[in-house]
N, CA, C, O and CB atoms as a CASP TS submission, in Angstrom:
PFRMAT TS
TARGET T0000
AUTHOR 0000-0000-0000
METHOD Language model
MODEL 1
PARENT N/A
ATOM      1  N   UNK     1       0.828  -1.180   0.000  1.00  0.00           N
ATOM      2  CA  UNK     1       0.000   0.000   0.000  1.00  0.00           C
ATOM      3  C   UNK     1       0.870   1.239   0.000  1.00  0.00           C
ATOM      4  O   UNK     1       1.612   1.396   0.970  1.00  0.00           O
ATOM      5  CB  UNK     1      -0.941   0.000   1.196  1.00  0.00           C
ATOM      6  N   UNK     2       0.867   2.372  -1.227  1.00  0.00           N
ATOM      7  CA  UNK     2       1.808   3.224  -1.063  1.00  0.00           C
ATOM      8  C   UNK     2       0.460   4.519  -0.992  1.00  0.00           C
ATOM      9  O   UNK     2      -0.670   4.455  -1.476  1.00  0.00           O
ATOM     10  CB  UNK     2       3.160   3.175  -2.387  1.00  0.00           C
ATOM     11  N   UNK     3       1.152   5.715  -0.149  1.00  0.00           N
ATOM     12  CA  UNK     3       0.178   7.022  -0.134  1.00  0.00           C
ATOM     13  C   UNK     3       0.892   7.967  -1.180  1.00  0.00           C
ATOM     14  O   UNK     3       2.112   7.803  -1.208  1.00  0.00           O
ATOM     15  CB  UNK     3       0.043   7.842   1.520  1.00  0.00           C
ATOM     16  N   UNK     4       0.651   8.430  -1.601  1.00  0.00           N
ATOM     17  CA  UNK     4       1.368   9.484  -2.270  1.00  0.00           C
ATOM     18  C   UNK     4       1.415  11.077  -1.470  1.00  0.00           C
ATOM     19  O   UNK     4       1.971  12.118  -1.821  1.00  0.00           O
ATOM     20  CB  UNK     4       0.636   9.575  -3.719  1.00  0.00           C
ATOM     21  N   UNK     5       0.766  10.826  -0.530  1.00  0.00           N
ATOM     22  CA  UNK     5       0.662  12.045   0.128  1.00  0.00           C
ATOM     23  C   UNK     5       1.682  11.997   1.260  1.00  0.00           C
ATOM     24  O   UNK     5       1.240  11.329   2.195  1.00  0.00           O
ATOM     25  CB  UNK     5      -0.771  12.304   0.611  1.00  0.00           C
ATOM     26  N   UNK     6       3.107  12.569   1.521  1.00  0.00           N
ATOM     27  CA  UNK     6       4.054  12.368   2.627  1.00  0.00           C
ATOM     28  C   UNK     6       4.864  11.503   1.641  1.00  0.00           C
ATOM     29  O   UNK     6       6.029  11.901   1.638  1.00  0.00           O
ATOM     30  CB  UNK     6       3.482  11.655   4.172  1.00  0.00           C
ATOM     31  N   UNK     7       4.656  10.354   0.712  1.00  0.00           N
ATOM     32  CA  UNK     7       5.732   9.811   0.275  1.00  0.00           C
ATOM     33  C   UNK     7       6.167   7.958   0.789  1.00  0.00           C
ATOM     34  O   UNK     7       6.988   7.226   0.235  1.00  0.00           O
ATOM     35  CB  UNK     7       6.743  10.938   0.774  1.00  0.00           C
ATOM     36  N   UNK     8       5.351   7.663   1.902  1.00  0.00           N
ATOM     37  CA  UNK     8       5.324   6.397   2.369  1.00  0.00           C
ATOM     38  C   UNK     8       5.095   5.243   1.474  1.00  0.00           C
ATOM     39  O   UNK     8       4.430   5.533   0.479  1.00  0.00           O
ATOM     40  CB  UNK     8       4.459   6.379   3.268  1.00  0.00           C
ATOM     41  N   UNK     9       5.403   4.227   1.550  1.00  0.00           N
ATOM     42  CA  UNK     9       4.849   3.398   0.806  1.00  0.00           C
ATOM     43  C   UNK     9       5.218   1.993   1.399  1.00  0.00           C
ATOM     44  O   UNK     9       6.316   1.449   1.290  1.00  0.00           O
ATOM     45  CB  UNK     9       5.229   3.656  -0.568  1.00  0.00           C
ATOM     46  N   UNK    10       4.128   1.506   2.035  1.00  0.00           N
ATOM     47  CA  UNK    10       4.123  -0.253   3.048  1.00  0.00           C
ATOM     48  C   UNK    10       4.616  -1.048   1.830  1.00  0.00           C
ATOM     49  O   UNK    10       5.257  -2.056   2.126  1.00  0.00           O
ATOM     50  CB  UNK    10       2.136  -1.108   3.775  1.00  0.00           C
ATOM     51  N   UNK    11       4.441  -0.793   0.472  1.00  0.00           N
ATOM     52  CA  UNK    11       4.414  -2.209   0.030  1.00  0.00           C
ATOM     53  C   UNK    11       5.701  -3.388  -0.108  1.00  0.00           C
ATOM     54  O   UNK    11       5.791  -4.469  -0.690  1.00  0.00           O
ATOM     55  CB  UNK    11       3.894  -2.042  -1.228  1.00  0.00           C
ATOM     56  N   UNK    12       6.368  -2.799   0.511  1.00  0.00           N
ATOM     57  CA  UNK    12       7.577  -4.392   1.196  1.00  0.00           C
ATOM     58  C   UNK    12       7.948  -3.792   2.429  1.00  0.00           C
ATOM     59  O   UNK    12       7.630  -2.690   2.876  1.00  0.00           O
ATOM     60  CB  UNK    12       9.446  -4.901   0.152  1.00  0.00           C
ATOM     61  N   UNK    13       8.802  -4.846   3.001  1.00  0.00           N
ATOM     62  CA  UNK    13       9.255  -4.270   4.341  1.00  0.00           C
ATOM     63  C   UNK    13      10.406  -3.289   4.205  1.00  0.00           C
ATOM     64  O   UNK    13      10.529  -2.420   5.068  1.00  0.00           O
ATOM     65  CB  UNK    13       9.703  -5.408   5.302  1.00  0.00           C
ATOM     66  N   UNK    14      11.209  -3.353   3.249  1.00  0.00           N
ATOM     67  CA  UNK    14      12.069  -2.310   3.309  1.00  0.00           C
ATOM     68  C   UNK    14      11.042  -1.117   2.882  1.00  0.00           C
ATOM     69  O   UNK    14      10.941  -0.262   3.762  1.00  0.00           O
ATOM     70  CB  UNK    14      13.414  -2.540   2.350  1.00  0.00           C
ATOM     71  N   UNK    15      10.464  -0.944   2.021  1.00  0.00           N
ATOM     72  CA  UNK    15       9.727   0.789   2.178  1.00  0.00           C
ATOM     73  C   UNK    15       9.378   1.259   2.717  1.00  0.00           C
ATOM     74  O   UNK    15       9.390   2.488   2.789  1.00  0.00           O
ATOM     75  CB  UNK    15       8.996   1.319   1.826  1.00  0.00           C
ATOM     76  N   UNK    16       8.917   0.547   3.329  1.00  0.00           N
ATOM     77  CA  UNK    16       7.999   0.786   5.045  1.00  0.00           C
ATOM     78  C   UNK    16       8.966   1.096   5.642  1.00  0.00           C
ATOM     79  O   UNK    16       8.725   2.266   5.938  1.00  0.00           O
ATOM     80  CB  UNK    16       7.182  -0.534   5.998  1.00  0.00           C
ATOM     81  N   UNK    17       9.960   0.845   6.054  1.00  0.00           N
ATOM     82  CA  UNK    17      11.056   1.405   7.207  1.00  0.00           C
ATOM     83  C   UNK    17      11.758   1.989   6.615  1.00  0.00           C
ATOM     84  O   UNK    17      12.585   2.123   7.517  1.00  0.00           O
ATOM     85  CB  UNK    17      11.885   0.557   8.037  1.00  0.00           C
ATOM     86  N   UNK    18      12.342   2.689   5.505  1.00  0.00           N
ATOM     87  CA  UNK    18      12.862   3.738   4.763  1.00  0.00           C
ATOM     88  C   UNK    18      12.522   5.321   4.219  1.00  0.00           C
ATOM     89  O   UNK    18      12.978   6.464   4.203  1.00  0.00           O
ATOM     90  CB  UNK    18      12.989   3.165   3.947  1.00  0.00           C
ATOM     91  N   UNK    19      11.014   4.240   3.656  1.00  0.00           N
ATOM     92  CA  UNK    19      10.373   5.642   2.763  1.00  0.00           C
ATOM     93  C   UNK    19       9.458   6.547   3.148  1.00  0.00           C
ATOM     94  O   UNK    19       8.576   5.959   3.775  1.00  0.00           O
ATOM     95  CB  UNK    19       9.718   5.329   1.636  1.00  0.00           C
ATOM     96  N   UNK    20       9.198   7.994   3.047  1.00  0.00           N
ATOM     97  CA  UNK    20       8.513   9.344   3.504  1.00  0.00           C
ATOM     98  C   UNK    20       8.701  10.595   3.551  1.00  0.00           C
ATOM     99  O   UNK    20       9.931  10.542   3.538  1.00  0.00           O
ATOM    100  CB  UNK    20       8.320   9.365   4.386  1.00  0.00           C
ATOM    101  N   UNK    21       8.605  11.059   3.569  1.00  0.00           N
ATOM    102  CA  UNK    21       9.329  12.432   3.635  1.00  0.00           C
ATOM    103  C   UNK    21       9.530  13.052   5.457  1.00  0.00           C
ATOM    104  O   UNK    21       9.802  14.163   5.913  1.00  0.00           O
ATOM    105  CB  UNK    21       8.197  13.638   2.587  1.00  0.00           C
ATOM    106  N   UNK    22       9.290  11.954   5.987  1.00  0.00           N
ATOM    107  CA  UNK    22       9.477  11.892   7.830  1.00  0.00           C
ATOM    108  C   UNK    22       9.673  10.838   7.962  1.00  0.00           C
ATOM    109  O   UNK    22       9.033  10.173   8.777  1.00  0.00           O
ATOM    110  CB  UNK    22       8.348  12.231   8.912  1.00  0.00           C
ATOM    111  N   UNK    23      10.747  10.264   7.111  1.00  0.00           N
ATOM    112  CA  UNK    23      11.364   8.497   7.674  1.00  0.00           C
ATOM    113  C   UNK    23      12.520   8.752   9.231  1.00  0.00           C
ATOM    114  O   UNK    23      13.173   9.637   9.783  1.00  0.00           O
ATOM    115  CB  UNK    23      12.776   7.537   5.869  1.00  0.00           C
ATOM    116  N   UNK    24      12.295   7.810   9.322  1.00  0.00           N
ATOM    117  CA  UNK    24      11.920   6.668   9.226  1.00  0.00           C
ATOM    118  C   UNK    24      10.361   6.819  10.454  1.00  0.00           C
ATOM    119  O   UNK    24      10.149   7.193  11.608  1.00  0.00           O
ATOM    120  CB  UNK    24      13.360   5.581   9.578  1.00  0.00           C
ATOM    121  N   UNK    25       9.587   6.255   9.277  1.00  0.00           N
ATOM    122  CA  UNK    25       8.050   6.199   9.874  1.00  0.00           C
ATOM    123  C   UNK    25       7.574   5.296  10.964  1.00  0.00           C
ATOM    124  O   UNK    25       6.624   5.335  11.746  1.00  0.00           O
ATOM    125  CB  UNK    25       7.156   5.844   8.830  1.00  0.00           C
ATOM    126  N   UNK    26       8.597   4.440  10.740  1.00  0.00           N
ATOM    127  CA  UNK    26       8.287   3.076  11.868  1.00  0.00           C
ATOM    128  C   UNK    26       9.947   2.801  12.659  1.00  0.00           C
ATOM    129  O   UNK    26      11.006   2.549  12.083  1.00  0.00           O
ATOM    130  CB  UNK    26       7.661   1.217  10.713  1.00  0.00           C
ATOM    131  N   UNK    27       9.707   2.947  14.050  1.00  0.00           N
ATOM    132  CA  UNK    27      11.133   2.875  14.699  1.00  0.00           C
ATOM    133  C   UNK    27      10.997   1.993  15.547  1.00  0.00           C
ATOM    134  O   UNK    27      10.573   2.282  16.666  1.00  0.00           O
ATOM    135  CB  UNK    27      11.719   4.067  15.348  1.00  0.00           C
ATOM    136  N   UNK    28      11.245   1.033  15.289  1.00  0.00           N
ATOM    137  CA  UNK    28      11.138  -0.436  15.857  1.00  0.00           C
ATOM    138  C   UNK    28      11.467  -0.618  17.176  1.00  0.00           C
ATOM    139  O   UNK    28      12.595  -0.226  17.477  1.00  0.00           O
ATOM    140  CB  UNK    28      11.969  -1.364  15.174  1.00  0.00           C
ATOM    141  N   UNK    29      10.881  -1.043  17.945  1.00  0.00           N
ATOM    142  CA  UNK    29      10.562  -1.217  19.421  1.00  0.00           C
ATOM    143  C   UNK    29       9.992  -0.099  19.643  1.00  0.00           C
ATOM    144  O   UNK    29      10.118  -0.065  20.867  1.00  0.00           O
ATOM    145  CB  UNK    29      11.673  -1.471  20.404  1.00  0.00           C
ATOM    146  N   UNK    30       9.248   1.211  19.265  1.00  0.00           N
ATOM    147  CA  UNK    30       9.212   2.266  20.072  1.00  0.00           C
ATOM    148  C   UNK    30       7.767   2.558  19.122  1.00  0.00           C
ATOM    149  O   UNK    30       7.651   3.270  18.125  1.00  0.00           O
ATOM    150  CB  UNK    30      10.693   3.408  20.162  1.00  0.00           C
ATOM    151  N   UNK    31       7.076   2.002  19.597  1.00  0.00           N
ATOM    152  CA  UNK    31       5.143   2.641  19.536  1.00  0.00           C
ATOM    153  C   UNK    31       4.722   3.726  19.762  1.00  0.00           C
ATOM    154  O   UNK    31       3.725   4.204  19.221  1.00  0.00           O
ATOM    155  CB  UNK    31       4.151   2.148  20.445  1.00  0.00           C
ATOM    156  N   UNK    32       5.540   4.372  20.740  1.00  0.00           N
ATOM    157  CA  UNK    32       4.995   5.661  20.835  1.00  0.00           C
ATOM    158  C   UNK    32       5.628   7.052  19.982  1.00  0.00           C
ATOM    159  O   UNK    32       5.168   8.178  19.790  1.00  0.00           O
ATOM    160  CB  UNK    32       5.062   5.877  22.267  1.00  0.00           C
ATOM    161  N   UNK    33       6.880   6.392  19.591  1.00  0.00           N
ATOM    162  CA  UNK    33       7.593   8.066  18.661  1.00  0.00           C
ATOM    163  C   UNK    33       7.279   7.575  17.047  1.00  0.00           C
ATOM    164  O   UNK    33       7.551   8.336  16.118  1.00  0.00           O
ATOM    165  CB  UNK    33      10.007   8.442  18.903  1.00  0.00           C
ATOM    166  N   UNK    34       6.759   6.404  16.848  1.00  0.00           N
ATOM    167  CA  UNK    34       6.704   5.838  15.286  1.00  0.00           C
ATOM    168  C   UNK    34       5.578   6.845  14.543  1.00  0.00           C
ATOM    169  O   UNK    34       4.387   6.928  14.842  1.00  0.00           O
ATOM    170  CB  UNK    34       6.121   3.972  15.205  1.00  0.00           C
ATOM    171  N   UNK    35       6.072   7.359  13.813  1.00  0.00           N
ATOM    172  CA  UNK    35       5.246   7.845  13.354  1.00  0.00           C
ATOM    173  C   UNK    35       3.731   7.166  12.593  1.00  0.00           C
ATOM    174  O   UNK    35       2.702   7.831  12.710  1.00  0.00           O
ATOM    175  CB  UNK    35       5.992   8.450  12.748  1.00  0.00           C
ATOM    176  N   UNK    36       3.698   6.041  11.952  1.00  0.00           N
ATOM    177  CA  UNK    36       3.077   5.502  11.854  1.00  0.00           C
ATOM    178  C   UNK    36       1.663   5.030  13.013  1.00  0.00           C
ATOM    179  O   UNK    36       0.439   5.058  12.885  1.00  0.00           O
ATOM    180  CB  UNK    36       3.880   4.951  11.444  1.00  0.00           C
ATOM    181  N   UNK    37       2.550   4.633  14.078  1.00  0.00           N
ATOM    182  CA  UNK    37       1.508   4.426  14.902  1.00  0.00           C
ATOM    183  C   UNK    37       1.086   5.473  15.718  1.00  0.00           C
ATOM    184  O   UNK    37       0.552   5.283  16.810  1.00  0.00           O
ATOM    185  CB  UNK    37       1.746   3.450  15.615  1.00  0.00           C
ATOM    186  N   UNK    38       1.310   6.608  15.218  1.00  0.00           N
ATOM    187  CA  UNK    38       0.712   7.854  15.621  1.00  0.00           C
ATOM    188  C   UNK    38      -0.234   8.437  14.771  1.00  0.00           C
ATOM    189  O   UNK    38      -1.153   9.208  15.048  1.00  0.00           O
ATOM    190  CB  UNK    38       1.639   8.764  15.825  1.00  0.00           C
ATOM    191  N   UNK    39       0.102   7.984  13.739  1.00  0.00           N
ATOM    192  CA  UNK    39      -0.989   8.178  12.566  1.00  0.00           C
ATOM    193  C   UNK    39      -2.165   7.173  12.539  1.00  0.00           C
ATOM    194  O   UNK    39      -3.207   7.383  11.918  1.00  0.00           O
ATOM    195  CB  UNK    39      -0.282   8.045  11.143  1.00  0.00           C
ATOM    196  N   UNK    40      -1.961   6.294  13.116  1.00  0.00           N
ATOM    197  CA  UNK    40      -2.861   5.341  12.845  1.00  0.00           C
ATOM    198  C   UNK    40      -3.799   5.531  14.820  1.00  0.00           C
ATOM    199  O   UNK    40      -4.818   4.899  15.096  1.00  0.00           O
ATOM    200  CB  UNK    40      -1.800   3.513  12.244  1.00  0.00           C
ATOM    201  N   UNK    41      -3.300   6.223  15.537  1.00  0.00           N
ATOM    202  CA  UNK    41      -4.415   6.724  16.714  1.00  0.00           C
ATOM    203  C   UNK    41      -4.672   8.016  16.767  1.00  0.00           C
ATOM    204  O   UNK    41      -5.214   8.532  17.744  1.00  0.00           O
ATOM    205  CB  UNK    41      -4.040   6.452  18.120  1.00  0.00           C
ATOM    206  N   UNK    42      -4.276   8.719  15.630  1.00  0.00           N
ATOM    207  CA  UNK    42      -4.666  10.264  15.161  1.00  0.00           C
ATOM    208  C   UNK    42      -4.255  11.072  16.607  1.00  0.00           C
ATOM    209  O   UNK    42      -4.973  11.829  17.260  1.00  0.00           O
ATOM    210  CB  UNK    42      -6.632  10.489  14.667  1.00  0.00           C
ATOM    211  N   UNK    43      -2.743  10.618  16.900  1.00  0.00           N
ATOM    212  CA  UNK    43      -2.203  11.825  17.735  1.00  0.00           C
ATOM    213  C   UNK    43      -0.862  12.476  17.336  1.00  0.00           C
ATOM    214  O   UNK    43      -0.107  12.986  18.163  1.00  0.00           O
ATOM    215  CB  UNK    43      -2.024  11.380  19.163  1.00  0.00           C
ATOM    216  N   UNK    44      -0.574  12.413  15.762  1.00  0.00           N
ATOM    217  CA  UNK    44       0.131  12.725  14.842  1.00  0.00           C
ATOM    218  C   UNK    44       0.098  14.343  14.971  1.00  0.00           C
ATOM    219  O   UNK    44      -0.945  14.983  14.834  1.00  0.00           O
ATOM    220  CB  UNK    44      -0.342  12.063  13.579  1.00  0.00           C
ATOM    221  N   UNK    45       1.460  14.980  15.274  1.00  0.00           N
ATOM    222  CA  UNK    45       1.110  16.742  15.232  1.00  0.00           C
ATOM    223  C   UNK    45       1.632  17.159  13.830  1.00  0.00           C
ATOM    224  O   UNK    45       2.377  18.132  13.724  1.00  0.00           O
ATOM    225  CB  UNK    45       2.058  17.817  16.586  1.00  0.00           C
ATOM    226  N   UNK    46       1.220  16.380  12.683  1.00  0.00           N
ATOM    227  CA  UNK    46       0.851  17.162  11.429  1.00  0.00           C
ATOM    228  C   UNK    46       0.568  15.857  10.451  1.00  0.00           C
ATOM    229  O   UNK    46       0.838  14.690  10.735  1.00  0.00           O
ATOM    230  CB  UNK    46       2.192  18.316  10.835  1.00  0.00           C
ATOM    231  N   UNK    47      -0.048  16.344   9.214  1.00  0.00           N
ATOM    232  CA  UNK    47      -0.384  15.610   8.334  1.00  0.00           C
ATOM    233  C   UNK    47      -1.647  14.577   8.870  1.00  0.00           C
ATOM    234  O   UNK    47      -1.650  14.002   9.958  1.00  0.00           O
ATOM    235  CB  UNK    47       0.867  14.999   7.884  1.00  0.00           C
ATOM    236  N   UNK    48      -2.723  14.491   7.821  1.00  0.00           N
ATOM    237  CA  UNK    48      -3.883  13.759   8.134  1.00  0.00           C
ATOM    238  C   UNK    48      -3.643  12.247   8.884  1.00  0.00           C
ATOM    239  O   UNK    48      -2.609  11.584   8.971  1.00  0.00           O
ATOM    240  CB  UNK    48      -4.627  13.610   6.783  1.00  0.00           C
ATOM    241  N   UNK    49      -5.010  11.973   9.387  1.00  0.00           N
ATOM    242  CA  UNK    49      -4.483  10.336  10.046  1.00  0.00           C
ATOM    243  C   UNK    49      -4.544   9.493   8.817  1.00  0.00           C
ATOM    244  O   UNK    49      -5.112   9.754   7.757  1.00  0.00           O
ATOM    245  CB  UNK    49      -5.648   9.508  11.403  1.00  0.00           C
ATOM    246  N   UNK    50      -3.641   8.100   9.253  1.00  0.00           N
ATOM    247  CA  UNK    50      -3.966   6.983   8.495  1.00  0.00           C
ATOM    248  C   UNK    50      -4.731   5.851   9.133  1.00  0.00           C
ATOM    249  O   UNK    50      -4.964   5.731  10.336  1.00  0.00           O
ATOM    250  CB  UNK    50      -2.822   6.502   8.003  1.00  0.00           C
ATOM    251  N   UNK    51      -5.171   4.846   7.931  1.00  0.00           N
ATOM    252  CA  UNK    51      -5.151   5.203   6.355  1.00  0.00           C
ATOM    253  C   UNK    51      -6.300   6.141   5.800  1.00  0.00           C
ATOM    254  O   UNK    51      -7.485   6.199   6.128  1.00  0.00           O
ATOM    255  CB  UNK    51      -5.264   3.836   5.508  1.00  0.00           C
ATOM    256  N   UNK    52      -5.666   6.774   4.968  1.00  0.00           N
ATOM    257  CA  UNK    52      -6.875   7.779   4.108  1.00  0.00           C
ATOM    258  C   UNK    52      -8.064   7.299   3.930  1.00  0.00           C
ATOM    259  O   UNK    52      -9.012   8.077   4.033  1.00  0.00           O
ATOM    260  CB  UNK    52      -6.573   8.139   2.681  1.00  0.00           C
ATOM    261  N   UNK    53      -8.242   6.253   3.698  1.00  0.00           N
ATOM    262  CA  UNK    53      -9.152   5.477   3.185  1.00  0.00           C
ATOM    263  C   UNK    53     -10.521   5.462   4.139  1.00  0.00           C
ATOM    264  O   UNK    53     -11.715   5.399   3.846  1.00  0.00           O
ATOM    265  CB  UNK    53      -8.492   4.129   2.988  1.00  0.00           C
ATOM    266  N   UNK    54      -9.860   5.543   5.330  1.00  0.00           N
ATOM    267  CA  UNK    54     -10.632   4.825   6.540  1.00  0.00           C
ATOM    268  C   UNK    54      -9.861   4.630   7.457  1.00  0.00           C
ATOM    269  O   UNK    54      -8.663   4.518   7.198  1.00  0.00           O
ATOM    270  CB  UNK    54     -11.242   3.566   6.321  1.00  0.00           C
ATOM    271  N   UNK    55     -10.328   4.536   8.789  1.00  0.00           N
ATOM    272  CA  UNK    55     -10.246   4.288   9.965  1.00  0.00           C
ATOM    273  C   UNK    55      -9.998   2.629   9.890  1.00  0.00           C
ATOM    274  O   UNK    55     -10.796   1.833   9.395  1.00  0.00           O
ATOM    275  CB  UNK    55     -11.479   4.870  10.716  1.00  0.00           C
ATOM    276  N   UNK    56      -8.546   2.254  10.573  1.00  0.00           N
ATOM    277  CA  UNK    56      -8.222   0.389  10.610  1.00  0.00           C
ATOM    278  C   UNK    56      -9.888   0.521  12.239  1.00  0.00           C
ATOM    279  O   UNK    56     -10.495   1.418  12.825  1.00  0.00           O
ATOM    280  CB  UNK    56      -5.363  -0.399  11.536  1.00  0.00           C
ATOM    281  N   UNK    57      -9.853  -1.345  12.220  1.00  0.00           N
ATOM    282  CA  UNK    57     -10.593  -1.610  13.912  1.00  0.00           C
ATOM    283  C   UNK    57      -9.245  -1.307  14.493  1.00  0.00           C
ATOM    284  O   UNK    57      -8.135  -1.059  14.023  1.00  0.00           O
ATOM    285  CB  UNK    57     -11.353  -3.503  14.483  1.00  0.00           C
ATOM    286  N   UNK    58     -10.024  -1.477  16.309  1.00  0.00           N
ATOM    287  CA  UNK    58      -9.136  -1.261  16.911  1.00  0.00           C
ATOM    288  C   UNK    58      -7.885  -2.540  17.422  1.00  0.00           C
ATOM    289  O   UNK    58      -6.797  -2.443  17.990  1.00  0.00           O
ATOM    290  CB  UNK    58      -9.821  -0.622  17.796  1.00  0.00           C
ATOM    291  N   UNK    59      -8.748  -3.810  16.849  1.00  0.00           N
ATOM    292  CA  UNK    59      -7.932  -5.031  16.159  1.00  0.00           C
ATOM    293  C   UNK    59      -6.797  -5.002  15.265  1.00  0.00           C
ATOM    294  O   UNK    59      -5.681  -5.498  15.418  1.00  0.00           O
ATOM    295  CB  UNK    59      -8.730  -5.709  15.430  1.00  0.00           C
ATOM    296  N   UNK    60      -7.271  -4.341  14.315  1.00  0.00           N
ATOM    297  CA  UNK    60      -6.169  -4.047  13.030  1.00  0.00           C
ATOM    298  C   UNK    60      -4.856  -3.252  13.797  1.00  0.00           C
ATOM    299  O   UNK    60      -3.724  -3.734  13.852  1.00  0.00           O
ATOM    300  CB  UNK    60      -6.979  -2.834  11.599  1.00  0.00           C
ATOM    301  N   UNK    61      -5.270  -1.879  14.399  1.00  0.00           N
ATOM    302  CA  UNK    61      -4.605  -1.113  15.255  1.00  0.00           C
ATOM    303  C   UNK    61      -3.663  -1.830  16.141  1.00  0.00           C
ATOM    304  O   UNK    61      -2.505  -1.891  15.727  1.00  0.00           O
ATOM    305  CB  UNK    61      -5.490  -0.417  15.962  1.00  0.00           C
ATOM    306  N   UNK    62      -3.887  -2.298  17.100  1.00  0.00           N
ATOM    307  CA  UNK    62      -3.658  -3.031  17.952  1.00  0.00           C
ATOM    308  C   UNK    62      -1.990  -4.120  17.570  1.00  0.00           C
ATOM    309  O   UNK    62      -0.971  -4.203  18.255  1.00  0.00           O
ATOM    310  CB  UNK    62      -5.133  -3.736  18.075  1.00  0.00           C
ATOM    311  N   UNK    63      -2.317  -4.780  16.270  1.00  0.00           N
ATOM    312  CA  UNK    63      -1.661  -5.406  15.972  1.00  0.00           C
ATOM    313  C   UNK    63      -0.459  -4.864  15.299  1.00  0.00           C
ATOM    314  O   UNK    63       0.673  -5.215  15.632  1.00  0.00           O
ATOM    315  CB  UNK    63      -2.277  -6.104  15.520  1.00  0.00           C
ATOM    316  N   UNK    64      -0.745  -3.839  14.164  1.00  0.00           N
ATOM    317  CA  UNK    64       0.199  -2.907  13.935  1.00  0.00           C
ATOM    318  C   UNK    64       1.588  -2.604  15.708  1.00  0.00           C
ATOM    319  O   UNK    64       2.693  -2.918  16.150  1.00  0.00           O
ATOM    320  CB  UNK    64      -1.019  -1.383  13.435  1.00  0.00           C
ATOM    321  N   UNK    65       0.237  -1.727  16.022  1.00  0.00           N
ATOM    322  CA  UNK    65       1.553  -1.329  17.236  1.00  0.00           C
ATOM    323  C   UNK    65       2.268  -2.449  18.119  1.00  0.00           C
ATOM    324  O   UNK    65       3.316  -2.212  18.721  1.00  0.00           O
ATOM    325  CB  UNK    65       0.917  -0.327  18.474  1.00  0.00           C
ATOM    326  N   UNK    66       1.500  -3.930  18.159  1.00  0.00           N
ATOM    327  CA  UNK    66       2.532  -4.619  19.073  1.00  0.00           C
ATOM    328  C   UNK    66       3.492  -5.241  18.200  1.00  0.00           C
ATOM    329  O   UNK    66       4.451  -5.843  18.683  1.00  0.00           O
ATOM    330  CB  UNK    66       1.916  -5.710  20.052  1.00  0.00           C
ATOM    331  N   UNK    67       3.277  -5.127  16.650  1.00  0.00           N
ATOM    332  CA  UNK    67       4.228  -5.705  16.090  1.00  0.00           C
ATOM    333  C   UNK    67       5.365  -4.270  16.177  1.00  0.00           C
ATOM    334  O   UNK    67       6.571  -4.443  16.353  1.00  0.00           O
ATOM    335  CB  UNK    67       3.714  -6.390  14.547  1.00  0.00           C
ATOM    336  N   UNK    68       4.933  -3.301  16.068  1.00  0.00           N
ATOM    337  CA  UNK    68       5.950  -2.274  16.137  1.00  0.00           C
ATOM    338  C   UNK    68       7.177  -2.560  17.108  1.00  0.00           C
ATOM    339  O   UNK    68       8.398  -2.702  17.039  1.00  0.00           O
ATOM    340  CB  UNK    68       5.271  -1.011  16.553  1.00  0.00           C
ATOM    341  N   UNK    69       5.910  -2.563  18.283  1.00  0.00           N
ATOM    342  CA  UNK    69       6.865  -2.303  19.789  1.00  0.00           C
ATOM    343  C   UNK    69       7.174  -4.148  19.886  1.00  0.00           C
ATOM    344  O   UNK    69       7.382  -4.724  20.953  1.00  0.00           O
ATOM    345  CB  UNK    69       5.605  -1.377  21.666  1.00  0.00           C
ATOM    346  N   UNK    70       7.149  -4.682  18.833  1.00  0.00           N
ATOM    347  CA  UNK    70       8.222  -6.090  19.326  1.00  0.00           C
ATOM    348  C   UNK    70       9.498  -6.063  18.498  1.00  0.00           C
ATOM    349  O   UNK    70      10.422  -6.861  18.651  1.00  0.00           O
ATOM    350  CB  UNK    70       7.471  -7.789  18.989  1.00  0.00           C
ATOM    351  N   UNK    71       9.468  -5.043  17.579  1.00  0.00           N
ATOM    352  CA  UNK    71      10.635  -4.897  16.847  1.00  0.00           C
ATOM    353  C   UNK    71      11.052  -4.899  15.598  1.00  0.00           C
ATOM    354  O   UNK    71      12.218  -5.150  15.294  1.00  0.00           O
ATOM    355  CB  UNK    71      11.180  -5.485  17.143  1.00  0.00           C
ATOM    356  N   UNK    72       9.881  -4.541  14.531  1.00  0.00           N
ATOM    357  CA  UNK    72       8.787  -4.508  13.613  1.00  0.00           C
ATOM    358  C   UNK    72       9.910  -5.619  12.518  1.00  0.00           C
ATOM    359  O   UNK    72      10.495  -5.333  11.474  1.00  0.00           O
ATOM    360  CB  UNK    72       8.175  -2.590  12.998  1.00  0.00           C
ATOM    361  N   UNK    73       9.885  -6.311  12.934  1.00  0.00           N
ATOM    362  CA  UNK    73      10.651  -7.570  12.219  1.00  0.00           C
ATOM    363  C   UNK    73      10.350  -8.038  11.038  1.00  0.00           C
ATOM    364  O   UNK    73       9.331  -7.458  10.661  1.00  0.00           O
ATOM    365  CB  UNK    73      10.578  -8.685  12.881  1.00  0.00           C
ATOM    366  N   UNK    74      10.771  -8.908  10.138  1.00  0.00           N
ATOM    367  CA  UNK    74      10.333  -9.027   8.935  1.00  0.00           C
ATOM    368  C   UNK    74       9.500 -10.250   8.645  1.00  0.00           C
ATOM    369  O   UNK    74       9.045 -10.433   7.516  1.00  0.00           O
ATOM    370  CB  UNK    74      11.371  -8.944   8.154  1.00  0.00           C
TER
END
């Protein structure tokens, strides 16, 4: 999944931890400064929440950040 808006783009694991124009978006072990998972509980201090699309559950959510904060592994 790539946004064009900021420059991110999930679709492998290296883009995801490289690419944005505020990389690195995902900082492995650390849930709370990742940008990603700040975007994804809309307490991000700029740029809209993710995903654009829609709001993830709080399931989807959930899983994102503990995979973050275990060390967002491949």
């Amino acid at each position: 999944m790539q946004w064009a808006l900021g420059g991110w783009d999930g679709t492998t694991y290296d883009t995801a931890m490289s690419s944005g124009e505020h990389a690195p978006v995902i900082i492995p072990g650390d849930d709370v400064n990742s940008l990603l998972a700040q975007k994804l509980l809309g307490t991000q201090q700029f740029g809209d929440i993710m995903p654009p699309f829609g709001a993830l559950s709080d399931a989807e959510i959930q899983l994102i950040l503990a995979w973050i904060k275990a060390g967002a592994g491949k």
